[in-house]
Backbone atoms as SQL, in Angstrom:
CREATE TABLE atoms (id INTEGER PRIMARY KEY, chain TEXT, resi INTEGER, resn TEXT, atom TEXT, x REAL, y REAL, z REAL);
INSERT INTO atoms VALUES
  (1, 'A', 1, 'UNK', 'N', 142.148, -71.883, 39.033),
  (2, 'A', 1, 'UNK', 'CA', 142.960, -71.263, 40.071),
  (3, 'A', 1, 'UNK', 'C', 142.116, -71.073, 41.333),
  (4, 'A', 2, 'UNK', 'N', 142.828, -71.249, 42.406),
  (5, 'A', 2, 'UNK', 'CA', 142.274, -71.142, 43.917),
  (6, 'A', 2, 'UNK', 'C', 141.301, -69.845, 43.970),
  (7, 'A', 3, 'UNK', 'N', 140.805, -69.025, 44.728),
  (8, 'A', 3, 'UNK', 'CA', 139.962, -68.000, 44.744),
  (9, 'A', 3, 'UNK', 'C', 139.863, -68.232, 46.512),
  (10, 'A', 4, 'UNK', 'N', 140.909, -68.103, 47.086),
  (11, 'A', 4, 'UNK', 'CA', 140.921, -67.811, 48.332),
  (12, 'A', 4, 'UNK', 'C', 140.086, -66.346, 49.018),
  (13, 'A', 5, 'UNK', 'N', 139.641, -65.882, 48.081),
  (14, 'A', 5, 'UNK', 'CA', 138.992, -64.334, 48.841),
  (15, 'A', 5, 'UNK', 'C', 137.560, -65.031, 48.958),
  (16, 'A', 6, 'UNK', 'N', 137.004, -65.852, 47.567),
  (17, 'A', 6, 'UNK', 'CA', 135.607, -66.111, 47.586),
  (18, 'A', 6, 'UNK', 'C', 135.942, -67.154, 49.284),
  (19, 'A', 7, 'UNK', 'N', 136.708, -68.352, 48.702),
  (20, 'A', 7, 'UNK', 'CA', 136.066, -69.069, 50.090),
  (21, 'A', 7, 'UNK', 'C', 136.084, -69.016, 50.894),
  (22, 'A', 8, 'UNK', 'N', 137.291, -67.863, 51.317),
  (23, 'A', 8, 'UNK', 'CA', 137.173, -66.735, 52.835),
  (24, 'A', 8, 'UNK', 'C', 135.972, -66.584, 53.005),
  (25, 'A', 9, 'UNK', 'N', 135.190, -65.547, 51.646),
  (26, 'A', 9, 'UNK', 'CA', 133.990, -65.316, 52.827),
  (27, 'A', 9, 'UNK', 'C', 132.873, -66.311, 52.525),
  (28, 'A', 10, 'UNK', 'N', 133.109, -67.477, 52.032),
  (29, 'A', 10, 'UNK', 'CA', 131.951, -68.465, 52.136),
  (30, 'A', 10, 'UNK', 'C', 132.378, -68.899, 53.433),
  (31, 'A', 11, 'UNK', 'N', 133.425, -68.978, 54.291),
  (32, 'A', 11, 'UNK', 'CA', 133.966, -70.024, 55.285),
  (33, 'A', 11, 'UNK', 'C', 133.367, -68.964, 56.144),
  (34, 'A', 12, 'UNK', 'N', 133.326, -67.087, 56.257),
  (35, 'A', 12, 'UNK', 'CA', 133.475, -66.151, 57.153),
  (36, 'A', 12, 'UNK', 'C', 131.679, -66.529, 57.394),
  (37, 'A', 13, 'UNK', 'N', 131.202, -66.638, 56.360),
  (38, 'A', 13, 'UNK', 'CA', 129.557, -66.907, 56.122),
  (39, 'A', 13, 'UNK', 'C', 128.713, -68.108, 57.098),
  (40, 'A', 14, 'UNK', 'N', 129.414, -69.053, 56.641),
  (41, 'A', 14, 'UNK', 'CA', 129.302, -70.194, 57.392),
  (42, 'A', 14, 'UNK', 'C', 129.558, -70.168, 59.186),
  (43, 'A', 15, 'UNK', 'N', 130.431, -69.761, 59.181),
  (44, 'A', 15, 'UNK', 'CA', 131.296, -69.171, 60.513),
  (45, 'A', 15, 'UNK', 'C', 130.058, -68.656, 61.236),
  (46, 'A', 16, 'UNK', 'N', 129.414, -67.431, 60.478),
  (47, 'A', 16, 'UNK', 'CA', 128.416, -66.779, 61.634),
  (48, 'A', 16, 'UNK', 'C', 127.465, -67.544, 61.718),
  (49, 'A', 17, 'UNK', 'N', 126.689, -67.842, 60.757),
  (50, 'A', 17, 'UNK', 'CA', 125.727, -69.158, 60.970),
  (51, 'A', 17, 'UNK', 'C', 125.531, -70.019, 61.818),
  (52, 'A', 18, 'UNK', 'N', 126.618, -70.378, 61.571),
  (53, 'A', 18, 'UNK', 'CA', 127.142, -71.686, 63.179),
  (54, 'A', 18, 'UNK', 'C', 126.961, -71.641, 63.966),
  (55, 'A', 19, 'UNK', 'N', 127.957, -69.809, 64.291),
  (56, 'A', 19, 'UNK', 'CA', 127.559, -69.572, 65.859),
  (57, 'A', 19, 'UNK', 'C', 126.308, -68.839, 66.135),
  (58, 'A', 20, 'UNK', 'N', 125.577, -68.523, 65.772),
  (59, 'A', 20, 'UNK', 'CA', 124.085, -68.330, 65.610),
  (60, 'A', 20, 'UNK', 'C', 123.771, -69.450, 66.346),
  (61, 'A', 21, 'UNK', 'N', 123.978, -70.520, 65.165),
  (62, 'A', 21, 'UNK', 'CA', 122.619, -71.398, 65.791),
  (63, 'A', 21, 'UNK', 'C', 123.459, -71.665, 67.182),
  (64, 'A', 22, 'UNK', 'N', 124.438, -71.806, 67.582),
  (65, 'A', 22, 'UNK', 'CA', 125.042, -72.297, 68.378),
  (66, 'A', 22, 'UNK', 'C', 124.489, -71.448, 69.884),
  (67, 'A', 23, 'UNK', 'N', 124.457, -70.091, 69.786),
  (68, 'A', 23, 'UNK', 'CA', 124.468, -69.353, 70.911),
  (69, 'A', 23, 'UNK', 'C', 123.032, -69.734, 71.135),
  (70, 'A', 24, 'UNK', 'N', 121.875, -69.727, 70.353),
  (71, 'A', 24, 'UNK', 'CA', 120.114, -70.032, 70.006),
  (72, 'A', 24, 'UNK', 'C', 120.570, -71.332, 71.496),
  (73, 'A', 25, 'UNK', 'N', 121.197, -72.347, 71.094),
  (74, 'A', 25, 'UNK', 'CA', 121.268, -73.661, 71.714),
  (75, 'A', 25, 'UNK', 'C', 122.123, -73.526, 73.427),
  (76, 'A', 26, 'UNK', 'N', 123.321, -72.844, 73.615),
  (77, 'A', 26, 'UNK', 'CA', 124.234, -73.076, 74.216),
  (78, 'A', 26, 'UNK', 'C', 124.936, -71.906, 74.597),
  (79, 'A', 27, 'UNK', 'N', 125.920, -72.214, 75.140),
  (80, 'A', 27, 'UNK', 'CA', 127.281, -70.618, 75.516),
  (81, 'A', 27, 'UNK', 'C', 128.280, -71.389, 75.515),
  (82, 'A', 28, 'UNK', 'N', 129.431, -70.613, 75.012),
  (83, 'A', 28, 'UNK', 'CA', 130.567, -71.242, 74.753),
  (84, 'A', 28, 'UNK', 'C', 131.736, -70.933, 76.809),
  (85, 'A', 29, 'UNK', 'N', 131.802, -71.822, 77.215),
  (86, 'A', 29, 'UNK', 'CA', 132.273, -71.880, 78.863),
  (87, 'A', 29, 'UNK', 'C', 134.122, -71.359, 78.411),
  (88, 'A', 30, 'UNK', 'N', 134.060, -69.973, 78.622),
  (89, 'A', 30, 'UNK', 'CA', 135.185, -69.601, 78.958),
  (90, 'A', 30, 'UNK', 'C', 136.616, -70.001, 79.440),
  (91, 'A', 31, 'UNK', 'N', 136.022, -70.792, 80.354),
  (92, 'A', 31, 'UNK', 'CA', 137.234, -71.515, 81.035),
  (93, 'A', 31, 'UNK', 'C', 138.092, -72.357, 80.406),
  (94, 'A', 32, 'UNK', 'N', 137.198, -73.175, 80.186),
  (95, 'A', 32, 'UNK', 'CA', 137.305, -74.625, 79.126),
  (96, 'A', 32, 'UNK', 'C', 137.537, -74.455, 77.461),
  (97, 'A', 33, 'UNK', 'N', 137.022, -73.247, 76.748),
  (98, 'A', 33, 'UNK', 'CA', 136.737, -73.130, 75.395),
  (99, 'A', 33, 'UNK', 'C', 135.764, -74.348, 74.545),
  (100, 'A', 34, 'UNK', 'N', 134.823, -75.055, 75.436),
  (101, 'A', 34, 'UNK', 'CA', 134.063, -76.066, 75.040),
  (102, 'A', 34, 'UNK', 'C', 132.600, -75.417, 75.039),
  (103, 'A', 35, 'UNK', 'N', 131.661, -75.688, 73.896),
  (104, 'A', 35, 'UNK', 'CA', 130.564, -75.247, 74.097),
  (105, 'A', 35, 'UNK', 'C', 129.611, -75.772, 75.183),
  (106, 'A', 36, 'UNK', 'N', 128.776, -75.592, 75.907),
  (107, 'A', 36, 'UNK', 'CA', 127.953, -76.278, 76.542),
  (108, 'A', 36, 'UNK', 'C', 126.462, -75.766, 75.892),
  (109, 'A', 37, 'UNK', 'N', 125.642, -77.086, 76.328),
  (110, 'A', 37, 'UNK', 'CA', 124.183, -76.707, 75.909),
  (111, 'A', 37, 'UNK', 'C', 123.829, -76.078, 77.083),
  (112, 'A', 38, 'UNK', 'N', 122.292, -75.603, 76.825),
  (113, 'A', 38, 'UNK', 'CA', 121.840, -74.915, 78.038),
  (114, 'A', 38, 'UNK', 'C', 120.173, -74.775, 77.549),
  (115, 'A', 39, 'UNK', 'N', 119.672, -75.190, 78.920),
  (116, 'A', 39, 'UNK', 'CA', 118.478, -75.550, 78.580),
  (117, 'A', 39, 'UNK', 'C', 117.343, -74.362, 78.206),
  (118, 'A', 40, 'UNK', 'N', 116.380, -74.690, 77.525),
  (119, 'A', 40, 'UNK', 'CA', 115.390, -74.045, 77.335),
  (120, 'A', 40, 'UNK', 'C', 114.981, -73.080, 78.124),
  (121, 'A', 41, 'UNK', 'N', 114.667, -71.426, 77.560),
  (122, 'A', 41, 'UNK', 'CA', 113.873, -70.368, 78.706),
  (123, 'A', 41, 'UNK', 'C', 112.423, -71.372, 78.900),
  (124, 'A', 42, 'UNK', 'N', 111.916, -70.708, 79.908),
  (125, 'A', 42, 'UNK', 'CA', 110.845, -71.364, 80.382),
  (126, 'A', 42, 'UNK', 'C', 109.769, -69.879, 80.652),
  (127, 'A', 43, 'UNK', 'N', 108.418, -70.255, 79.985),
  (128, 'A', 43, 'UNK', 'CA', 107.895, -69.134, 79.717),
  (129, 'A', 43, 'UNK', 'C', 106.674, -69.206, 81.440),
  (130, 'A', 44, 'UNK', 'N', 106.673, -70.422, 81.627),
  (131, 'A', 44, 'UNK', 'CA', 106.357, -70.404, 83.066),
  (132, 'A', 44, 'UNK', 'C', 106.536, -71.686, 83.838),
  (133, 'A', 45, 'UNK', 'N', 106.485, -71.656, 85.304),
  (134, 'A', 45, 'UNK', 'CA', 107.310, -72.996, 85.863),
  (135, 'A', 45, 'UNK', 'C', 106.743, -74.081, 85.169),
  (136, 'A', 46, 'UNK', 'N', 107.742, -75.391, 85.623),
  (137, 'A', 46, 'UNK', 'CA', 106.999, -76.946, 85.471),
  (138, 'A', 46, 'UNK', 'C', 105.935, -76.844, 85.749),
  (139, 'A', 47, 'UNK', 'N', 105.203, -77.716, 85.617),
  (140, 'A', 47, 'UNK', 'CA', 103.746, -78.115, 86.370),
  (141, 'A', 47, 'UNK', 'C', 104.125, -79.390, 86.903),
  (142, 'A', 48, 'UNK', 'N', 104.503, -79.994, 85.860),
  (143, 'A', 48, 'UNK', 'CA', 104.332, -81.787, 86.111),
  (144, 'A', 48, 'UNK', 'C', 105.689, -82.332, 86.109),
  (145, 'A', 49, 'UNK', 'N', 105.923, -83.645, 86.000),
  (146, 'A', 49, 'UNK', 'CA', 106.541, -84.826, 85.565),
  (147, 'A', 49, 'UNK', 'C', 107.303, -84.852, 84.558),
  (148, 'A', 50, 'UNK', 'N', 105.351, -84.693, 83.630),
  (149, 'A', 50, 'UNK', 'CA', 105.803, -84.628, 82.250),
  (150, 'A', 50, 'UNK', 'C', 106.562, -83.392, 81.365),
  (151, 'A', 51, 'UNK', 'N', 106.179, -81.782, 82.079),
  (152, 'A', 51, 'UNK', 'CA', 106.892, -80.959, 81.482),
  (153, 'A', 51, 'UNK', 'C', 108.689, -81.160, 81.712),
  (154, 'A', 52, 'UNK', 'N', 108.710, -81.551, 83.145),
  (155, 'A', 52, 'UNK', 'CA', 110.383, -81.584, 83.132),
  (156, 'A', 52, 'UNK', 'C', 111.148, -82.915, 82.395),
  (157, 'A', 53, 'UNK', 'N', 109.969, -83.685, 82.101),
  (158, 'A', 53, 'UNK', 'CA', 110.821, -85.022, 80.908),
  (159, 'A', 53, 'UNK', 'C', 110.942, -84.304, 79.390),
  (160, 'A', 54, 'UNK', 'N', 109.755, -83.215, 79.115),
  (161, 'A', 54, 'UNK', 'CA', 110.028, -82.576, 77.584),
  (162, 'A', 54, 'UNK', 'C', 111.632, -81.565, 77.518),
  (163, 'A', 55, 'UNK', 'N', 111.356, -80.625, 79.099),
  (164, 'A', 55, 'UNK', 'CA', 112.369, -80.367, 79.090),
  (165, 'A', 55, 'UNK', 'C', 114.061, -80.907, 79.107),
  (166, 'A', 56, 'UNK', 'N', 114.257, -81.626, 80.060),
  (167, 'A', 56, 'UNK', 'CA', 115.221, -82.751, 79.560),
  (168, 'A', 56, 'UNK', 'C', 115.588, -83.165, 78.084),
  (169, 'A', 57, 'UNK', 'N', 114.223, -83.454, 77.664),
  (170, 'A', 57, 'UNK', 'CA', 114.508, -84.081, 76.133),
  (171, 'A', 57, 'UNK', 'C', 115.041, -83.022, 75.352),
  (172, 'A', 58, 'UNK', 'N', 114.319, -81.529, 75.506),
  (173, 'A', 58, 'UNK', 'CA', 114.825, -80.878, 74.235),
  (174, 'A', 58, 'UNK', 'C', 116.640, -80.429, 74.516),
  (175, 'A', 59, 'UNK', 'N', 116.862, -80.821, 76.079),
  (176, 'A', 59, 'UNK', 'CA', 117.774, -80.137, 76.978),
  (177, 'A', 59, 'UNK', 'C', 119.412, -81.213, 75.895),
  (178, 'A', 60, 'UNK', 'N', 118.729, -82.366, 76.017),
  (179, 'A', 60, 'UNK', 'CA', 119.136, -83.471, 75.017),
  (180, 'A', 60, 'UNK', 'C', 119.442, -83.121, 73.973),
  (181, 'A', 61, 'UNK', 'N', 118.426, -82.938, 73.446),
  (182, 'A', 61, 'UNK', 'CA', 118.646, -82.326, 71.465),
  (183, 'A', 61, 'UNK', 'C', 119.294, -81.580, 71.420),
  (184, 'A', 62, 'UNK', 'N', 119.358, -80.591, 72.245),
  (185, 'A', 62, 'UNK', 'CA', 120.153, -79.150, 72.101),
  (186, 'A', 62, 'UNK', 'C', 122.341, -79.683, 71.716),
  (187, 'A', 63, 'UNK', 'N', 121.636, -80.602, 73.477),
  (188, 'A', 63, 'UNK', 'CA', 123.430, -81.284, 73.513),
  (189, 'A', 63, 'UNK', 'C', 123.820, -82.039, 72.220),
  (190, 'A', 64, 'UNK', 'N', 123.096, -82.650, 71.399),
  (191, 'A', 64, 'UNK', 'CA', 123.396, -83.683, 70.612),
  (192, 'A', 64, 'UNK', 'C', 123.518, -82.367, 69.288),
  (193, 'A', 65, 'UNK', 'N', 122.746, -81.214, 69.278),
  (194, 'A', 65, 'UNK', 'CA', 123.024, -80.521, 68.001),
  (195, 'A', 65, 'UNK', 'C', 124.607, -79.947, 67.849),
  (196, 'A', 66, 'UNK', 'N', 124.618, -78.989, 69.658),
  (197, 'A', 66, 'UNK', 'CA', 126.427, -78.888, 69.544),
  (198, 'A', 66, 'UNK', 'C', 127.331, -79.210, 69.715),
  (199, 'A', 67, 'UNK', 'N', 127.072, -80.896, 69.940),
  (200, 'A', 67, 'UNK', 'CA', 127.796, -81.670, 69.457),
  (201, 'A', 67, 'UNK', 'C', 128.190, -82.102, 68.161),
  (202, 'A', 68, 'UNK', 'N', 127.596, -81.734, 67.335),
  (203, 'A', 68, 'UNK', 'CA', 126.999, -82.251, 65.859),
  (204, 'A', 68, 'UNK', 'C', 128.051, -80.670, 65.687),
  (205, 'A', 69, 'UNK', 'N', 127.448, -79.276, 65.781),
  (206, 'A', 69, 'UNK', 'CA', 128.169, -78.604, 65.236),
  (207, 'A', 69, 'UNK', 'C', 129.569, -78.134, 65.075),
  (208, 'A', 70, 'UNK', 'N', 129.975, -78.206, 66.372),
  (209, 'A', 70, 'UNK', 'CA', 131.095, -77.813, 66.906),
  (210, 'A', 70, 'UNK', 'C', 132.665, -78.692, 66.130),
  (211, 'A', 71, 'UNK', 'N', 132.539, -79.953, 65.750),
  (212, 'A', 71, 'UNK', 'CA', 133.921, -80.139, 64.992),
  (213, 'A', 71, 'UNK', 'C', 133.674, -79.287, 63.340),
  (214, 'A', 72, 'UNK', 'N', 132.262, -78.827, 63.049),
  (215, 'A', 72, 'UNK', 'CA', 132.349, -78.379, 61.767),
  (216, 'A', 72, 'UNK', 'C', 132.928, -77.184, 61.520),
  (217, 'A', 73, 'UNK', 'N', 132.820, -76.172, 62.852),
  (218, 'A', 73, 'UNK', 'CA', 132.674, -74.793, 63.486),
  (219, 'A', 73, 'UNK', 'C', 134.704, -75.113, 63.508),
  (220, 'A', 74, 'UNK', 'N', 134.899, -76.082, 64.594),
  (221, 'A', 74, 'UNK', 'CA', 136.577, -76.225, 64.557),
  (222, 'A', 74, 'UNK', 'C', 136.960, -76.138, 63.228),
  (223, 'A', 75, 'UNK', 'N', 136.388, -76.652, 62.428),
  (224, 'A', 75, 'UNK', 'CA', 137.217, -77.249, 60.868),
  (225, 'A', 75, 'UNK', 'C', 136.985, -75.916, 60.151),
  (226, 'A', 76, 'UNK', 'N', 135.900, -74.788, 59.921),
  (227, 'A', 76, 'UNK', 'CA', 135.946, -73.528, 59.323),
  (228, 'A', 76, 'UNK', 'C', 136.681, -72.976, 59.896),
  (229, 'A', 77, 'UNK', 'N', 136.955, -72.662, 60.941),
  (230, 'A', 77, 'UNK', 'CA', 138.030, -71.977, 62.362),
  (231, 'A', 77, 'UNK', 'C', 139.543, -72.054, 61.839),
  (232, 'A', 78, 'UNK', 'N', 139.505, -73.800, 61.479),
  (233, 'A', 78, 'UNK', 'CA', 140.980, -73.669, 61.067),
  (234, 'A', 78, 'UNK', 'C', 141.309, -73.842, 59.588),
  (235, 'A', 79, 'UNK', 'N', 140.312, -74.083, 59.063),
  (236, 'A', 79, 'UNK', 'CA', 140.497, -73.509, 57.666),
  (237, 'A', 79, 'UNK', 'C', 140.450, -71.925, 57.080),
  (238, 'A', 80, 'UNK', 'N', 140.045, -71.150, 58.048),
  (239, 'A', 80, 'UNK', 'CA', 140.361, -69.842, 58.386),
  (240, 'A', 80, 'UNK', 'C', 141.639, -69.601, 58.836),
  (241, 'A', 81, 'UNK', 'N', 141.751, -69.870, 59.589),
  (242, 'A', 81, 'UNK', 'CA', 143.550, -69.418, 60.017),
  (243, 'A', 81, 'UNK', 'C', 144.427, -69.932, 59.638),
  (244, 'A', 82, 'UNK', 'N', 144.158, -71.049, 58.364),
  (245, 'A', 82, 'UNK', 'CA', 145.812, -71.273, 57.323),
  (246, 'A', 82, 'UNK', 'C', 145.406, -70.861, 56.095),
  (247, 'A', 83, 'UNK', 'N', 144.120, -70.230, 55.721),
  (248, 'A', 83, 'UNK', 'CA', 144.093, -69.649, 54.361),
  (249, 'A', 83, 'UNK', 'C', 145.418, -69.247, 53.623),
  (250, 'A', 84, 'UNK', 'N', 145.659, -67.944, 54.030),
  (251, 'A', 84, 'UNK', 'CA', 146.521, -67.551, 53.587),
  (252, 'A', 84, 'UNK', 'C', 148.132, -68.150, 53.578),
  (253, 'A', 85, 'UNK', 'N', 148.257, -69.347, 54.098),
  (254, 'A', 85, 'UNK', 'CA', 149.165, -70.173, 54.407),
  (255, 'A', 85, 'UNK', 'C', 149.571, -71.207, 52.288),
  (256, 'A', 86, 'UNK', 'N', 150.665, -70.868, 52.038),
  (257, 'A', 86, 'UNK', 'CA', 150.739, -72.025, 50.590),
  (258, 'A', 86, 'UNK', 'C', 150.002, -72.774, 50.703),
  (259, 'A', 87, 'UNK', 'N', 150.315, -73.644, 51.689),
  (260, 'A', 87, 'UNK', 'CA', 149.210, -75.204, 51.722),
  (261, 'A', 87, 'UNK', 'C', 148.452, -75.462, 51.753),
  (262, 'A', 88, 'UNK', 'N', 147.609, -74.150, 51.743),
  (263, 'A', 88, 'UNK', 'CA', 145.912, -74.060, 51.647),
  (264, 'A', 88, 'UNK', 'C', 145.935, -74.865, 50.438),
  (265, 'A', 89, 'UNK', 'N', 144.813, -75.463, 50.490),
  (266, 'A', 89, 'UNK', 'CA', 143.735, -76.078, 49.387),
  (267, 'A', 89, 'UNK', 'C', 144.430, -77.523, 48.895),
  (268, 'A', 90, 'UNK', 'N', 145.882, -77.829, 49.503),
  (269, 'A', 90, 'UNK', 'CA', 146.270, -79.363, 49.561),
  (270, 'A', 90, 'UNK', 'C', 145.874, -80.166, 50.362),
  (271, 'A', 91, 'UNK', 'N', 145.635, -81.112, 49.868),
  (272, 'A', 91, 'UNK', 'CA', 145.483, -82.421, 50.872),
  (273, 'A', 91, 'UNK', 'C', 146.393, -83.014, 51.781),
  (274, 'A', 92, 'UNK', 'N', 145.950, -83.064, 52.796),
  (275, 'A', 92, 'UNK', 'CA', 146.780, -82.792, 54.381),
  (276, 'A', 92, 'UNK', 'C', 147.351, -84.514, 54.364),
  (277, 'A', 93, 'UNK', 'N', 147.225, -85.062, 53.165),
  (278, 'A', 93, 'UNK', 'CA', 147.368, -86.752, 53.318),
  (279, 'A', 93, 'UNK', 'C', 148.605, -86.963, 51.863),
  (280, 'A', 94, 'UNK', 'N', 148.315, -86.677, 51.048),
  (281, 'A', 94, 'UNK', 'CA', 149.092, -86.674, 49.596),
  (282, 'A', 94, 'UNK', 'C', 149.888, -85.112, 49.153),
  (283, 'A', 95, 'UNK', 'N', 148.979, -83.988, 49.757),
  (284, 'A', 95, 'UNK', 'CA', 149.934, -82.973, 49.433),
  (285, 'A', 95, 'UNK', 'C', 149.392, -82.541, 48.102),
  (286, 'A', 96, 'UNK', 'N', 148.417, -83.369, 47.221),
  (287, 'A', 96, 'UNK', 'CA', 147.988, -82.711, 46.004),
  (288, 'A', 96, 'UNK', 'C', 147.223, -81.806, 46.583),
  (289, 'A', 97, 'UNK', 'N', 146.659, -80.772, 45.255),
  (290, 'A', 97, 'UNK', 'CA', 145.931, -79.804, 45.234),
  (291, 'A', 97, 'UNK', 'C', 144.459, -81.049, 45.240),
  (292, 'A', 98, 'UNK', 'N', 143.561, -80.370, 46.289),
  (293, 'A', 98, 'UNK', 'CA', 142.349, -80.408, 46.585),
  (294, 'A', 98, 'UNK', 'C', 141.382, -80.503, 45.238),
  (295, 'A', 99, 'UNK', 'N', 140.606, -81.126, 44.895),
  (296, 'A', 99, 'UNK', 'CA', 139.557, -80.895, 43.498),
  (297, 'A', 99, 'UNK', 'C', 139.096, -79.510, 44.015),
  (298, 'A', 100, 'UNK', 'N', 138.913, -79.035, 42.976),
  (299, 'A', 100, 'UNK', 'CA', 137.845, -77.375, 42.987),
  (300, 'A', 100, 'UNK', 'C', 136.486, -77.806, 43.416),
  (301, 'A', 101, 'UNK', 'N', 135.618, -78.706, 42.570),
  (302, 'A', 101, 'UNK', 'CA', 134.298, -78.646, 43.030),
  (303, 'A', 101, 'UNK', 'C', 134.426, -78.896, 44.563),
  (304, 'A', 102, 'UNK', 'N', 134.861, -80.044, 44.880),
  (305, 'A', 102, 'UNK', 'CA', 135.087, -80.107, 46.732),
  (306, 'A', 102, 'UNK', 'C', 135.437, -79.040, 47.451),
  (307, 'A', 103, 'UNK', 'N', 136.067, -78.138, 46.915),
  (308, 'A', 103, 'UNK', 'CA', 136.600, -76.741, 48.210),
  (309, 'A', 103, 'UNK', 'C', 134.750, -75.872, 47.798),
  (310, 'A', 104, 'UNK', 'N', 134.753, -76.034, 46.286),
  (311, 'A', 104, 'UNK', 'CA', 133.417, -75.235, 46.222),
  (312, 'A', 104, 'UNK', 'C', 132.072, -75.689, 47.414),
  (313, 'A', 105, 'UNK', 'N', 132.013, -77.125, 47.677),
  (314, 'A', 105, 'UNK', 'CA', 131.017, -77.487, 48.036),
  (315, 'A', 105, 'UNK', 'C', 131.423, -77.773, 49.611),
  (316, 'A', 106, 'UNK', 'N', 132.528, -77.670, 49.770),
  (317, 'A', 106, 'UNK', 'CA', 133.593, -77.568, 51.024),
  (318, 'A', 106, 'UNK', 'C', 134.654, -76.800, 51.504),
  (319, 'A', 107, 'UNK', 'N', 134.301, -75.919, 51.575),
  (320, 'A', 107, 'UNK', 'CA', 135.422, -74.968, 51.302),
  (321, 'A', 107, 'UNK', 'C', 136.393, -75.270, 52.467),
  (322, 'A', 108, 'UNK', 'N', 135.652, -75.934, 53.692),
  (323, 'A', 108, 'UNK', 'CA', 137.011, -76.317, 54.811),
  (324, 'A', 108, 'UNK', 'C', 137.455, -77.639, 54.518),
  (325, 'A', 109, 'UNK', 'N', 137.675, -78.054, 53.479),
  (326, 'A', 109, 'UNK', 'CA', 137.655, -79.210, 53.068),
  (327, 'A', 109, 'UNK', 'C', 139.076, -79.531, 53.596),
  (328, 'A', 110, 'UNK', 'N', 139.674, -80.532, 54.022),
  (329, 'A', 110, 'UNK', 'CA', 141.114, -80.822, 54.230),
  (330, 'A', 110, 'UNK', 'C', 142.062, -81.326, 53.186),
  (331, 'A', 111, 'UNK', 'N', 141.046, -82.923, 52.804),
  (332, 'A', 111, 'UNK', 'CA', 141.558, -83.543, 52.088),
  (333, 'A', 111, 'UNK', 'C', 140.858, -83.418, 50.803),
  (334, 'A', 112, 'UNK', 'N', 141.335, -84.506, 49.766),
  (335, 'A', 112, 'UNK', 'CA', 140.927, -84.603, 48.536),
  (336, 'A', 112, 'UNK', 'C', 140.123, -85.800, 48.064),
  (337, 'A', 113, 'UNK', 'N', 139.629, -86.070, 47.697),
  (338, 'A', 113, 'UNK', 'CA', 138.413, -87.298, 47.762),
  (339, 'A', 113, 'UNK', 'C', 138.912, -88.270, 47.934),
  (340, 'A', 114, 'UNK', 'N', 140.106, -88.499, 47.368),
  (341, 'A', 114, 'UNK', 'CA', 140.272, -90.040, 47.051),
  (342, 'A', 114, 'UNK', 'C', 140.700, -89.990, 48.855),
  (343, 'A', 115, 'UNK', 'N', 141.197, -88.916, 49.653),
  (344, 'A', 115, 'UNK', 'CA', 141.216, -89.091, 51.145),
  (345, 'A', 115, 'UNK', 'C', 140.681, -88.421, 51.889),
  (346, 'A', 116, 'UNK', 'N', 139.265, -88.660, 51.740),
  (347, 'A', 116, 'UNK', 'CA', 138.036, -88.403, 52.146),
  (348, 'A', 116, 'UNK', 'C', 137.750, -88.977, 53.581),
  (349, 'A', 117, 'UNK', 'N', 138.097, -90.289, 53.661),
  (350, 'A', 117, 'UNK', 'CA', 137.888, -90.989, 54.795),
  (351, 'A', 117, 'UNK', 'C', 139.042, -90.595, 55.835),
  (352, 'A', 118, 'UNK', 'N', 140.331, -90.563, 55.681),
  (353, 'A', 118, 'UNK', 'CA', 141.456, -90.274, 56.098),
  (354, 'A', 118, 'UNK', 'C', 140.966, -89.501, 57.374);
């Protein structure tokens, strides 16, 4: 049987995590509701060339991480707000019930393996 309270708060768990690392990296732009990166504090000016190419780069990584996070962050978000909905834990493709180990190891899981790719 489902156990919608546990994967509430594995999803509520995950949730803060995210935005942890997320705020560490970025701010989420009000206007838009899109995260943006934002570059590194700087503990004292450039000097060179080369400090503003490291900066850039990590300015890079940062963008490429919340990019990386942010559809995972959407997908707990809205696997949060249809929990309590019947259709929780079916597959958004066939309508079967979801495998258990997959919601365990996924708890925002959508689909069901065999529509995994879907």
């Amino acid at each position: 049987m489902l156990d919608k309270k546990k994967i509430k708060e594995k999803l509520e768990k995950e949730r803060d995590v995210l935005l942890e690392q997320m705020k560490d990296m970025g701010k989420l732009n009000e206007e838009t509701g899109e995260w943006d990166a934002t570059p590194e504090e700087l503990e004292f000016p450039e000097s060179d060339e080369n400090d503003k190419a490291d900066r850039f780069e990590n300015f890079e990584a940062r963008s490429s991480v919340i990019r990386t996070l942010v559809p995972r962050l959407n997908s707990i978000l809205k696997s949060l707000k249809g929990i309590n909905r019947e259709s929780f834990g079916r597959c958004e493709v066939c309508k079967k019930d979801i495998e258990m180990a997959r919601l365990e190891a996924n708890p925002a899981a959508q689909t069901c393996k065999k529509h995994l790719e879907s």
